[in-house]
N, C-alpha and C positions, 0 to 999 in steps of 0.2 A: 504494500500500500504506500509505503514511506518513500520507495524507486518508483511510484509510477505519477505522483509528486514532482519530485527533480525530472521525469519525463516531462510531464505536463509543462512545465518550468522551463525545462532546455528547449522544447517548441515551442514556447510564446518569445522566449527571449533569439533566439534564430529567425523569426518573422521580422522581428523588430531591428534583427542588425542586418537583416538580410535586404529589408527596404529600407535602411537608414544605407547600407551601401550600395543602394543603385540609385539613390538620389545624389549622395555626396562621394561616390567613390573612396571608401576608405582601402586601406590597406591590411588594418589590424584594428579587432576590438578589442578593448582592452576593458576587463568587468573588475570590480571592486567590490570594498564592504564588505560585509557577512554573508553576501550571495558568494564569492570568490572563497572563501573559506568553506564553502561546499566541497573545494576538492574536484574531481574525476566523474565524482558523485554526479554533478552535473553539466561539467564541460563535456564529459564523453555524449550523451543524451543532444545535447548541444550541437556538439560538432557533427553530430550524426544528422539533427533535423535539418542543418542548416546547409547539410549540402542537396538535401530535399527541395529548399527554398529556394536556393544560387540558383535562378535560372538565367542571368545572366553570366557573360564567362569571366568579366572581372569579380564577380561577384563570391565566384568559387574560389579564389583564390586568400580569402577573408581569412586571417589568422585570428582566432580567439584565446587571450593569455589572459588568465590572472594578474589580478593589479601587486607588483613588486611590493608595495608600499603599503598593502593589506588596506585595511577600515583608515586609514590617515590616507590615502592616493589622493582624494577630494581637494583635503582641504592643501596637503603640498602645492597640488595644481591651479589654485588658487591664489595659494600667496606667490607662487610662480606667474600668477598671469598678473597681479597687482603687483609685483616688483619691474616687472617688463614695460607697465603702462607709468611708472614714475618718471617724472623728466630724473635724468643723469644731475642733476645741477641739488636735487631732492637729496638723493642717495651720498653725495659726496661733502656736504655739510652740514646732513643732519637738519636740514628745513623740512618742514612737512610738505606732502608734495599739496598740488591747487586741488582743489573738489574739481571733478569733470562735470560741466552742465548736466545737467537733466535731459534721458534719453542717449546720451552715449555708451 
């Protein structure tokens, strides 16, 4: 009952990378959080539905890994994309960077 769960799981999540990569061509999905600490459990289920789904041929070629950085990948990527968006002028004297307008 408990494997056909992470079935069910590994097919919704395989639709969703499977049409999130024939919109945007990715290369590699990369899953996180306490989903990702499932293990085999559910990548194998996974990898299995979503070559079901590849019906495209870039599509087939979608790597799914585990996030290196376990339940923290999120927020890494994060303060990774808010250090990237500080002006250089921020980071090197300790000013706070400006608030970006609203909507950016």
């Amino acid at each position: 009952m408990a494997l056909d769960a992470f079935d069910r799981a590994g097919r919704a999540l395989a639709a969703a990378i499977a049409g999130t990569a024939s919109l945007v061509e990715i290369e590699t999905a990369v899953i996180g959080g306490a989903v990702a600490a499932s293990g085999e459990v559910l990548f194998a289920p996974l990898r299995r539905h979503l070559a079901t789904y590849a019906a495209l041929s870039f599509v087939r070629g979608v790597e799914v890994v585990p996030a290196l950085l376990g339940a923290g990948a999120g927020l890494v990527g994060a303060a990774a994309v808010a250090v990237e968006l500080l002006p250089d002028r921020a980071l090197d004297m300790g000013e706070p960077a400006p608030v970006p307008p609203r909507g950016c």
